[in-house]
N, C-alpha and C positions, 0 to 999 in steps of 0.2 A: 922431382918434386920432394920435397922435408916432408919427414918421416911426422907424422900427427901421433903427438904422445899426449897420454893423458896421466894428470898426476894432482894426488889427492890432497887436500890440506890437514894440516897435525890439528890434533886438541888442543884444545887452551887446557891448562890447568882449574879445576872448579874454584870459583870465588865464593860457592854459596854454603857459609856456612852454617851451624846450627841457629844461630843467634840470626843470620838474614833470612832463613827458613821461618825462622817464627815471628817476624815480621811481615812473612806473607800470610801465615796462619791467623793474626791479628787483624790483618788489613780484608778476612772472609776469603782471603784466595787458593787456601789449601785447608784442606780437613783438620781437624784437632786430631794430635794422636790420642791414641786410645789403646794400643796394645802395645808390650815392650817386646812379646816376639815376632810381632809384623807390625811394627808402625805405619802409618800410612804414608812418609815419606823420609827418608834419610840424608843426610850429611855428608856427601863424598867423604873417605879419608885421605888426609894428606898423601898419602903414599899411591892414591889413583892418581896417575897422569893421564890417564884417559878413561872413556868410561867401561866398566866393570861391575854392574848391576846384579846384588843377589840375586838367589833364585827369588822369583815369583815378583821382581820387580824391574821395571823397566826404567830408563835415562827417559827425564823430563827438563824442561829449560823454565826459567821463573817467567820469560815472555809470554808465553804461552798461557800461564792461568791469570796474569793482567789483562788477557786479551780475549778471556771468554772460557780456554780450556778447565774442565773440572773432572774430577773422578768421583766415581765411575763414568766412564765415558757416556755420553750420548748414542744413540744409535744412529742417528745420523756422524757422527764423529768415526766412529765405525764402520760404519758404509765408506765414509770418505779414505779411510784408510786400506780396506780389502778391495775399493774400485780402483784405487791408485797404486796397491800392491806395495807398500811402505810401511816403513816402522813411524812412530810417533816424532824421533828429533827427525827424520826428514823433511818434514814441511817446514818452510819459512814462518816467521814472526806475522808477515802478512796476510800467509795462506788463512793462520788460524784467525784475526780478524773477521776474515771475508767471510769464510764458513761462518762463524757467529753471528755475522750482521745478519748472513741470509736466514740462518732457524730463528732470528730474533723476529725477521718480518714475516717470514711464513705464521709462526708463533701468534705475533702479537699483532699483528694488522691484517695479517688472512684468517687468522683463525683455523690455523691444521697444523699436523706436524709439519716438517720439512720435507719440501716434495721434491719425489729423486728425478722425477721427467725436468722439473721444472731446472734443477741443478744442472744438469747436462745438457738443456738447452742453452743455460748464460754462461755456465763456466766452463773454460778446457784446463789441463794442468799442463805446464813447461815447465823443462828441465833449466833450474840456473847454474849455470857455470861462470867463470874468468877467464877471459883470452891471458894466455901468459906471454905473447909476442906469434912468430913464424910456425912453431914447434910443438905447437897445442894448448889445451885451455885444465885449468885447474879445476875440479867435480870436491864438491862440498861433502862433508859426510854428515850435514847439519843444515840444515834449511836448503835443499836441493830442488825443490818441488813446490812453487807459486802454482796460484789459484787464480788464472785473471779472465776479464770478460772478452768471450767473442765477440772481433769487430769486424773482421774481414768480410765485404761483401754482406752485411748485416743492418739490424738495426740495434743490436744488444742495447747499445748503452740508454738510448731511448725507450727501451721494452722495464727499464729498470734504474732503480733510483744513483744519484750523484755518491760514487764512492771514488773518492781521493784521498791515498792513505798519504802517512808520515812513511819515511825513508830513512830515520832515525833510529835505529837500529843496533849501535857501535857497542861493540860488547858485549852482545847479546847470548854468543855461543859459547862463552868462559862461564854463566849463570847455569850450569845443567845444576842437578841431582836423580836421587833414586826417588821413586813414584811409585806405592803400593800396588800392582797389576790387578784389582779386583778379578777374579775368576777366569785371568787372562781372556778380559774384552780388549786388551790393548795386544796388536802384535808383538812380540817376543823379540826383543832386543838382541840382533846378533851384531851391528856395527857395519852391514855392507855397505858397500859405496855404490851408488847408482851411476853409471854413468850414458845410458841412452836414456832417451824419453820413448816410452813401451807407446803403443798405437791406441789403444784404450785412453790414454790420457785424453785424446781429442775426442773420443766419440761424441755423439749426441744425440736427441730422440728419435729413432726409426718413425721413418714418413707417414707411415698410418695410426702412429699415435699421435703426432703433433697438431692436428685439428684440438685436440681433448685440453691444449695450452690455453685455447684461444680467451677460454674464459678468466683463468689466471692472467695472462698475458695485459687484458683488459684493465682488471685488477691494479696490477701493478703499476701502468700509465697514470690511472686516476691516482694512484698514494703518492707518482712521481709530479703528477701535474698540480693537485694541491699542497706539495712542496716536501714531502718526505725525499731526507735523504741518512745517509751513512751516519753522519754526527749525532741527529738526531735518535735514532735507532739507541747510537750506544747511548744517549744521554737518560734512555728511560731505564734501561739493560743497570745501569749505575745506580739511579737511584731506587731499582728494586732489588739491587744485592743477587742478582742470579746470574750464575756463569751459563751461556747458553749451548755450551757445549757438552754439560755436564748430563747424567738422567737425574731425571724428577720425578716425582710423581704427580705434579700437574702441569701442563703448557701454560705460559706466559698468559693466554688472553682468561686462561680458568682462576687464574690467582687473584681471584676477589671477594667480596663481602662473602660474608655467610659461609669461607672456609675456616677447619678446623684448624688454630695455631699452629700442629702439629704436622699438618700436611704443609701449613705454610713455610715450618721451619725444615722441613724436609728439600724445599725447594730454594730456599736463598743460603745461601754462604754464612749470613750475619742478619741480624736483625735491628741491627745502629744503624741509624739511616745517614748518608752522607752529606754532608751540607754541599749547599749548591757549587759553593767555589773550588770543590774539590771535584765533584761532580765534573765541573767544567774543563778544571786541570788535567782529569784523567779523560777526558773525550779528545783535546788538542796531543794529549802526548800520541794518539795514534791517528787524527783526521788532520789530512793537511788542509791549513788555511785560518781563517780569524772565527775562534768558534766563542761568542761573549755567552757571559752568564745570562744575560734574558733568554739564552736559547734554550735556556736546558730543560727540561719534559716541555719544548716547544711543541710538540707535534704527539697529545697522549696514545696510549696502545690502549688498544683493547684490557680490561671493562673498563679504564681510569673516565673517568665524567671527561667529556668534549674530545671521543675520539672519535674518527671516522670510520663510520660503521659498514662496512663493503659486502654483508652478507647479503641482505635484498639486493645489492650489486649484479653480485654472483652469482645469484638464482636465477635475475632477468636474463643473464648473458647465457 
């Protein structure tokens, strides 16, 4: 039998320089800096061909905070990261998506934070690799670790709403830089390469918790049955400027009348509000399929006027 080698793929060289960094800082997708001896994110130099992150800062990708990621991390962000035992460029472009769609509906249509029972019921995590031919497959040292939904033997995809992402991706892993580590909530960038999938990746809710779903579960049918899906989700995510990955100090369904500016600007990125066709532009670069501008805050989140209110839902159940 041929010997099964595994063999890792090189860096790209960083594309992201100061001037494209601050193009995400304008667009509300990274912090403004504010100090010169720990900025809160940096410039590869030319002379990194691979990554090499100061102390007290870790390697970040610009996909990643078009897709939801923000710093300080979330604690569900967090959670995702010490239950999958991974540094932050380990996840895919997709992974972070997916996480975000789900704290957005927990957030903003359940009304809680992100629930960990409820995560390990629909998602397991795989390892992505490349067959390189007879002789073994090539292990990513960058987006190694999708986020997808249990199907086998299940009902997942009908427990939960339509997410069909974009596959679009190309280039993705040439875009790193350095990412201020706030009080190292993010793991410590050493550059391992993974190459099993650890057994924990599949778990999911121990049997005598999973009755305690049912009510959630319920939940979720109704938001999928009167038509929530993925696109939607991000098109509200957008037009209220909050990365849902990032900490806040208030949840998605809290960010309404009668809050203080200050708390509100603690929670969005930006305070420009994005016009719809842009709105729409940035929901198609990551939903696959025909996503038109009448759709966008198609389906409002919690408090917006005409959203579907699932708390007396979830009390009956």
């Amino acid at each position: 039998m041929p010997v099964r080698l595994v063999a890792a793929d090189d860096w790209h060289p960083s594309l992201m320089t100061e001037r494209r960094l601050l193009e995400l800082e304008k667009e509300g997708l990274l912090r403004r800096r504010t100090s010169l001896s720990s900025p809160e994110w940096i410039a590869p130099p030319a002379s990194h061909r691979e990554p090499q992150p100061p102390e007290g800062y870790v390697e970040s990708l610009a996909k990643f905070h078009r897709h939801g990621l923000g710093a300080p991390p979330s604690r569900f962000m967090r959670a995702l990261c010490f239950h999958y035992g991974v540094e932050l460029q380990h996840f895919s472009p997709n992974a972070i998506i997916i996480a975000a769609i789900f704290a957005a509906v927990c957030e903003g249509y359940l009304g809680m934070m992100p629930h960990w029972d409820l995560w390990l019921h629909l998602y397991r995590g795989e390892l992505f690799n490349v067959p390189t031919g007879t002789t073994g497959v090539r292990k990513h040292r960058a987006g190694c670790l999708n986020l997808v939904l249990k199907t086998k033997k299940t009902e997942r995809p009908r427990e939960y709403i339509p997410v069909g992402l974009s596959s679009n991706h190309a280039g993705w892993d040439s875009q790193w830089f350095y990412l201020w580590n706030d009080d190292g909530l993010f793991p410590a960038y050493t550059g391992r390469l993974i190459t099993e999938c650890p057994d924990n990746w599949t778990y999911g809710v121990v049997q005598e918790h999973q009755s305690r779903l049912d009510p959630l579960l319920d939940a979720m049918k109704k938001l999928r049955l009167d038509g929530l899906s993925a696109a939607l989700v991000l098109s509200v995510v957008h037009r209220r400027r909050v990365l849902p990955l990032m900490s806040r100090p208030l949840r998605m369904d809290e960010m309404g009348p009668g809050i203080s500016s200050r708390d509100l600007e603690a929670c969005r990125m930006s305070n420009v509000a994005l016009a719809d066709d842009e709105v729409a532009a940035r929901v198609r670069a990551d939903i696959a399929g025909d996503f038109k501008l009448e759709h966008v805050n198609g389906f409002p989140m919690r408090p917006d006027e005409g959203l579907v209110d699932l708390v007396c839902f979830l009390l009956r159940a």
